[in-house]
ChimeraX commands (.cxc) that place a marker at each C-alpha (Angstrom):
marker #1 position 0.00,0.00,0.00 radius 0.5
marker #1 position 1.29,3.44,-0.81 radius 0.5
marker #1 position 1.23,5.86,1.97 radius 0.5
marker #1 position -0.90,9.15,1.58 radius 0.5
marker #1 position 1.28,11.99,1.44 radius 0.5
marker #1 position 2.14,12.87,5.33 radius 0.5
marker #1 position 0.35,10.14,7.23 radius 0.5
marker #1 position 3.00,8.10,9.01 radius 0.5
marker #1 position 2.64,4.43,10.73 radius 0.5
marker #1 position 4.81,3.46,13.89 radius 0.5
marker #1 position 4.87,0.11,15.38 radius 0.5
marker #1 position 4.25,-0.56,18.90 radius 0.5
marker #1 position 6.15,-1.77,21.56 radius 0.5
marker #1 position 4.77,-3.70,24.01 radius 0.5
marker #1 position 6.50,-4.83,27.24 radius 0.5
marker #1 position 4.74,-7.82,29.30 radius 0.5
marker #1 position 5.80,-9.40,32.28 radius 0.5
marker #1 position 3.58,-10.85,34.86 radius 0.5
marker #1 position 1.73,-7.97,35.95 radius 0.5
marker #1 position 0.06,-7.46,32.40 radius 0.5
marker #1 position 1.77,-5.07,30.09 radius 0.5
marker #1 position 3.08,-1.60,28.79 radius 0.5
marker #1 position 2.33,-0.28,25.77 radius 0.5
marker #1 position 4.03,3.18,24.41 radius 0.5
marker #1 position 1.83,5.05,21.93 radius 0.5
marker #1 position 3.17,8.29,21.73 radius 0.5
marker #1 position 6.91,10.32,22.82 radius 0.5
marker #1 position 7.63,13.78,22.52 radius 0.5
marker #1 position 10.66,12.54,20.57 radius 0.5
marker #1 position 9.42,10.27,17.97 radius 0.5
marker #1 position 10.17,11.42,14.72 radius 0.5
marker #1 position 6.06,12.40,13.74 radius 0.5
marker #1 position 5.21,14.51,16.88 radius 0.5
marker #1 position 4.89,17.86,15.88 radius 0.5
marker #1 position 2.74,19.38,19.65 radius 0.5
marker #1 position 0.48,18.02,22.53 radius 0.5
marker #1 position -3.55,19.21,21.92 radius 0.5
marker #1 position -5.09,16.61,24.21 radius 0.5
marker #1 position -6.17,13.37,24.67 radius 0.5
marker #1 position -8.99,11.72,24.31 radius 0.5
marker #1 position -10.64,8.52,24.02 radius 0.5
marker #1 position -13.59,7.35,21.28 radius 0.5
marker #1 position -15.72,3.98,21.41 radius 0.5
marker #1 position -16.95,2.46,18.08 radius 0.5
marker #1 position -19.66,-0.04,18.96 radius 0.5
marker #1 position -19.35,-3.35,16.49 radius 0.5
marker #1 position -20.69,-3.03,12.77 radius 0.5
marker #1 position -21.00,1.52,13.03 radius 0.5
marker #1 position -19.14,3.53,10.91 radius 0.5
marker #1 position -18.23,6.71,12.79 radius 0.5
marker #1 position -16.69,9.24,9.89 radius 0.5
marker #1 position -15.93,10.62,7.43 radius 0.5
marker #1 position -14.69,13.54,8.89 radius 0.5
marker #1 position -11.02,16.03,8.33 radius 0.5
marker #1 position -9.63,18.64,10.11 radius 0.5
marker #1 position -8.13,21.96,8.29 radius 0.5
marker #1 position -5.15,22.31,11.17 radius 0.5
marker #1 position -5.24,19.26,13.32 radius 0.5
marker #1 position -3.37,16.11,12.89 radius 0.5
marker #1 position -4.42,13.03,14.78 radius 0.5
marker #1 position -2.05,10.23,16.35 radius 0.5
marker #1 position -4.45,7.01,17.00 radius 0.5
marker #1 position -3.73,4.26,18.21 radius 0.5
marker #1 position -6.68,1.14,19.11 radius 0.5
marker #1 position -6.14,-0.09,22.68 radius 0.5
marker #1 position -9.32,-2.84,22.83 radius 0.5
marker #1 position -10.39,-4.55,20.13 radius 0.5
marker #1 position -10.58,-4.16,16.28 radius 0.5
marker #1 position -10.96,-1.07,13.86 radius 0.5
marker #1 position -10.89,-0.90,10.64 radius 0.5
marker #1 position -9.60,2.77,10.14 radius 0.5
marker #1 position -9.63,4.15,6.31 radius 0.5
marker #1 position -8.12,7.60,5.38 radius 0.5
marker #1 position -8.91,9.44,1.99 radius 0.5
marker #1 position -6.70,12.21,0.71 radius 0.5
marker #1 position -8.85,14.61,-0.96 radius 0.5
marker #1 position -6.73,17.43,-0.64 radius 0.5
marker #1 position -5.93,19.26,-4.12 radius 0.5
marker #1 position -2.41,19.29,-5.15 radius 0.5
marker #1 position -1.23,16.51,-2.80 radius 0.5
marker #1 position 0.97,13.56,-4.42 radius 0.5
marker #1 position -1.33,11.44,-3.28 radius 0.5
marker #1 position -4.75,13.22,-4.15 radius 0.5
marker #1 position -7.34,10.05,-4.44 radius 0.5
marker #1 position -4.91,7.71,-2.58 radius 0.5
marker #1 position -7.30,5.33,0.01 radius 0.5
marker #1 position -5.51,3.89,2.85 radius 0.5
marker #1 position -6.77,0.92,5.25 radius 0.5
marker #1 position -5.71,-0.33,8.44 radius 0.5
marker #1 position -6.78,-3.01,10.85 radius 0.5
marker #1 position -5.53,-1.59,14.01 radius 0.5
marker #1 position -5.80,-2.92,17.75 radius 0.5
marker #1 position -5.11,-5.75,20.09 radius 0.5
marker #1 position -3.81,-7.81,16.97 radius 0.5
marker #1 position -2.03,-4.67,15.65 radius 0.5
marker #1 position -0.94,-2.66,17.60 radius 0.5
marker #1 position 0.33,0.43,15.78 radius 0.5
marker #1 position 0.00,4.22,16.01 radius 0.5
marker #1 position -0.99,6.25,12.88 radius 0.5
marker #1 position -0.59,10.06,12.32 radius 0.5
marker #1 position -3.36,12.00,9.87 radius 0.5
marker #1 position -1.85,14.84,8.82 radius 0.5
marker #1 position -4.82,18.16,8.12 radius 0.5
marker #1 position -6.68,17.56,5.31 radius 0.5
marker #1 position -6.57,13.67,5.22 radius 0.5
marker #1 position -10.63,12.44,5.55 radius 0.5
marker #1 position -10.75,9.58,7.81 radius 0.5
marker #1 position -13.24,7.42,9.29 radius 0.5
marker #1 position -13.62,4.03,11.48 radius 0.5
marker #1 position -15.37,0.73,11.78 radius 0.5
marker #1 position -15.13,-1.62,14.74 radius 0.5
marker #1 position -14.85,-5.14,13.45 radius 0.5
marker #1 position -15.57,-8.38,15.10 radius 0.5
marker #1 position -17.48,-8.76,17.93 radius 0.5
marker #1 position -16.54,-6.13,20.35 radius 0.5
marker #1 position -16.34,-2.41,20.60 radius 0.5
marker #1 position -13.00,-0.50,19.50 radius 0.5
marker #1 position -11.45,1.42,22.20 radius 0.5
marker #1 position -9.68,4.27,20.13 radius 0.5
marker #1 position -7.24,6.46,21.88 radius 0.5
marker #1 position -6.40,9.78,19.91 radius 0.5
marker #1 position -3.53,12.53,21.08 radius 0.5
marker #1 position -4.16,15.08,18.04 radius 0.5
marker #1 position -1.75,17.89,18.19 radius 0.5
marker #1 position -4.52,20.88,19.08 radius 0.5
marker #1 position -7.28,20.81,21.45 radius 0.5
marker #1 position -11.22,21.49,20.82 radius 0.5
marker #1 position -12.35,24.16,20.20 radius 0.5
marker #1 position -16.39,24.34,20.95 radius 0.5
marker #1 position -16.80,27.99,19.33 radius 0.5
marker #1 position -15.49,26.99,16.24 radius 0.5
marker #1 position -14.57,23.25,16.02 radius 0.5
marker #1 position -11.79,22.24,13.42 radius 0.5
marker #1 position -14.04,19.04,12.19 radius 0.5
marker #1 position -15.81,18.76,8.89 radius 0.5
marker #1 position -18.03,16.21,7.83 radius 0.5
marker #1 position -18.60,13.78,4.58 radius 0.5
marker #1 position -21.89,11.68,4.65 radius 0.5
marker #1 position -20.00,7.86,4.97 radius 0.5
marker #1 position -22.43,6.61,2.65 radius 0.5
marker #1 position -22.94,9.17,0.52 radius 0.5
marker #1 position -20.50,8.31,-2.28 radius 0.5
marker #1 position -18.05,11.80,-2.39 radius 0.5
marker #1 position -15.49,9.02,-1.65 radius 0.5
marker #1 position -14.73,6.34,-2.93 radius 0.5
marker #1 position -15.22,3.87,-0.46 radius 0.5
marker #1 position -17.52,0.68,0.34 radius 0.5
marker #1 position -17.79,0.05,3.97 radius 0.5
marker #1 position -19.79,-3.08,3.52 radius 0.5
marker #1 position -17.84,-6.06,5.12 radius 0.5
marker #1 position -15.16,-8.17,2.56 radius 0.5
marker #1 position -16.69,-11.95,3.06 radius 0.5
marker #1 position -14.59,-14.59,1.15 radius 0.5
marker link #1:1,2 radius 0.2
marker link #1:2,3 radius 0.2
marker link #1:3,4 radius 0.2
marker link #1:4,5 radius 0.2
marker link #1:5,6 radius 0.2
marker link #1:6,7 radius 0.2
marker link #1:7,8 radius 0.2
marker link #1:8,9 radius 0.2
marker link #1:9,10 radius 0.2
marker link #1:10,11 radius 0.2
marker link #1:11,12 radius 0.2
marker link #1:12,13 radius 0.2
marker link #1:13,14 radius 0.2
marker link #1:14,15 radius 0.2
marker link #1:15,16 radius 0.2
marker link #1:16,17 radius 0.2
marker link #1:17,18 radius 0.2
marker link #1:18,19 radius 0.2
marker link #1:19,20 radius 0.2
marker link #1:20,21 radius 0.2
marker link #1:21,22 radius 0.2
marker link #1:22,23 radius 0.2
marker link #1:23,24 radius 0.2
marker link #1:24,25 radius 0.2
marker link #1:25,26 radius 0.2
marker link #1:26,27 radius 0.2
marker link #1:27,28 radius 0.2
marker link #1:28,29 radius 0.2
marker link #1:29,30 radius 0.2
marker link #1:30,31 radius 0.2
marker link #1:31,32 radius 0.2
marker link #1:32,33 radius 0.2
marker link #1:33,34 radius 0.2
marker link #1:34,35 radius 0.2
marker link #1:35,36 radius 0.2
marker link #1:36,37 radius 0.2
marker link #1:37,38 radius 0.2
marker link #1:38,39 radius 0.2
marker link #1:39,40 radius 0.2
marker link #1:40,41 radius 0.2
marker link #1:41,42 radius 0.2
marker link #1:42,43 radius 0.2
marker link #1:43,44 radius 0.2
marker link #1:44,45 radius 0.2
marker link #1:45,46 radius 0.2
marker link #1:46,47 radius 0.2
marker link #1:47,48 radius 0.2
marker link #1:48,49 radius 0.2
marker link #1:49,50 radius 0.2
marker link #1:50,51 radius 0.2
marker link #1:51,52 radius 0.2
marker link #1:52,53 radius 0.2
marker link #1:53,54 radius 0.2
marker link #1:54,55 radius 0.2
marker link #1:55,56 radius 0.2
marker link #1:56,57 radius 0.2
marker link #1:57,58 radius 0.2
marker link #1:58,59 radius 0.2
marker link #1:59,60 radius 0.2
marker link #1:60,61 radius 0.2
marker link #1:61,62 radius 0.2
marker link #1:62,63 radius 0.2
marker link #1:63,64 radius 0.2
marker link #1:64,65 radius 0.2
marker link #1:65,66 radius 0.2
marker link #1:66,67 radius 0.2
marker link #1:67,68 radius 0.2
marker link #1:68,69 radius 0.2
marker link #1:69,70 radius 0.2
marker link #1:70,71 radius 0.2
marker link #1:71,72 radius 0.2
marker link #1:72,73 radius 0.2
marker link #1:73,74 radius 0.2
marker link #1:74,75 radius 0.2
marker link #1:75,76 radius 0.2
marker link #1:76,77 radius 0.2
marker link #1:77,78 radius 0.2
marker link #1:78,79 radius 0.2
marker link #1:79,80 radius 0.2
marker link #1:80,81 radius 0.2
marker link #1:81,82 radius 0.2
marker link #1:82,83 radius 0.2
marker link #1:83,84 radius 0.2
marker link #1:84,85 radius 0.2
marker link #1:85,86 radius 0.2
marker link #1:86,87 radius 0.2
marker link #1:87,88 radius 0.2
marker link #1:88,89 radius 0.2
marker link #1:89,90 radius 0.2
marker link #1:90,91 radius 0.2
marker link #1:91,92 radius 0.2
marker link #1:92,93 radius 0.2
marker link #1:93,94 radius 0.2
marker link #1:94,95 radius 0.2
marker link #1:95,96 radius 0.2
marker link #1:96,97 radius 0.2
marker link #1:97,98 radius 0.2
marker link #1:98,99 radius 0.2
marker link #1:99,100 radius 0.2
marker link #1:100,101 radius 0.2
marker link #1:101,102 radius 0.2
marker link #1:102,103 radius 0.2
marker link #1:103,104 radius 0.2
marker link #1:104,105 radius 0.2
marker link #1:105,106 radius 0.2
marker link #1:106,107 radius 0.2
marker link #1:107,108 radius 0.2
marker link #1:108,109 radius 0.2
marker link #1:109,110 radius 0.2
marker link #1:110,111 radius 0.2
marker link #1:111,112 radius 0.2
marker link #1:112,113 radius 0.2
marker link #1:113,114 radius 0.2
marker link #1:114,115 radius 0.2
marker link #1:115,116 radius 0.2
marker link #1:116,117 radius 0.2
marker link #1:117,118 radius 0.2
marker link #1:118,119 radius 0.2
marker link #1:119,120 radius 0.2
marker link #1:120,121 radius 0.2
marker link #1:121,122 radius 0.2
marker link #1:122,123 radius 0.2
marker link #1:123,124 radius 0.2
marker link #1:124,125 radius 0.2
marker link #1:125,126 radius 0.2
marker link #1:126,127 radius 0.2
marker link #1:127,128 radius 0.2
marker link #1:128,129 radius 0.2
marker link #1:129,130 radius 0.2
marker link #1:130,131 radius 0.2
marker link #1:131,132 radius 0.2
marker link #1:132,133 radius 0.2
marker link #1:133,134 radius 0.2
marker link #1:134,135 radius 0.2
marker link #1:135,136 radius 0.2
marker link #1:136,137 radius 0.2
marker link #1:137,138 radius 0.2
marker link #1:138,139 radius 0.2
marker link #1:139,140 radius 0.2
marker link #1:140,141 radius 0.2
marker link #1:141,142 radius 0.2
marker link #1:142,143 radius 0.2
marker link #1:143,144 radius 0.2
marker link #1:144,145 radius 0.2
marker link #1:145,146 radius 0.2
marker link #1:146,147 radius 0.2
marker link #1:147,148 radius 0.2
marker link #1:148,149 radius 0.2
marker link #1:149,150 radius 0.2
marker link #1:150,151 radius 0.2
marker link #1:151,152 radius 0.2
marker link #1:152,153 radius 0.2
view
C-alpha cells in the first residue's frame, strides 16, 4: 500500500511481564510529533461507521487499545501527491500500531468483530467548541470512494 502523502505508521512496543503489560503510543521525541492538543478517548460499537470527517489544522495520532478497527483515510486534498490515494488499516489488540493523519486527510472508522473499538487519539490541538476544526462527509454518501460493507470470502 502506498502511503498518503504525510500520514505516518509506527509500530508498537509492548512490554509484558507478569503484571500485564506496557504499551508506548506516543513520545515527545518520535520522529512524527509535531505538539500536545489533548487526549482523548472514542468507542466504536461493532458493525457503526463513525466518519468521514477532516480537520483543516489538526493532525491526529491514533492508536486502538481494545479490540478491532478498521480505520480508512482518503486524501482529498488538491495538489497533494497522493490526491485520491485510500488507505486501510486493521488496528488494535492484533495490531498494535499508532498512525498520524496529517490536516486535510478524511478519515473514518469501523469496529470489526465482535466487540467495541477502544480508540485512543492525542491530536496535536485541542477542541475548540466555538469553532470546532471538524468537517463532515456523509459515509455513505458516495463523495469518496469507499464501500464500507464487510469483505466476506
Amino acid at each position: 500500500m502506498t502511503l498518503i502523502d504525510g500520514v505516518t505508521v509506527k509500530r508498537l512496543k509492548v512490554i509484558p511481564d507478569e503484571r500485564g503489560f506496557l504499551m508506548e503510543m506516543l513520545r515527545s521525541d518520535d520522529d512524527m510529533f509535531t505538539e500536545f492538543g489533548q487526549v482523548y478517548l472514542s468507542v466504536a460499537y461493532p458493525g457503526v461507521v463513525k466518519g468521514w470527517h477532516y480537520h483543516k489544522l489538526q493532525t491526529d495520532y491514533f492508536t486502538v487499545v481494545k479490540g478491532m478497527l478498521k480505520v480508512v483515510l482518503y486524501d482529498r486534498r488538491e495538489g497533494s501527491a497522493t490526491h485520491g490515494e485510500i488507505n486501510e488499516f486493521f488496528m488494535g489488540e492484533k495490531n498494535p500500531i499508532l498512525i498520524s493523519i496529517p490536516p486535510g486527510v478524511v478519515h473514518g472508522v469501523k469496529a470489526i468483530g465482535g466487540e467495541a473499538g477502544y480508540l485512543v487519539n492525542c491530536p496535536n490541538k485541542t477542541y475548540d467548541y466555538d469553532e470546532p476544526d471538524e468537517y463532515r462527509v456523509d459515509p455513505h454518501g458516495g463523495e469518496i470512494p469507499y464501500d464500507w460493507t464487510g469483505k466476506d470470502g
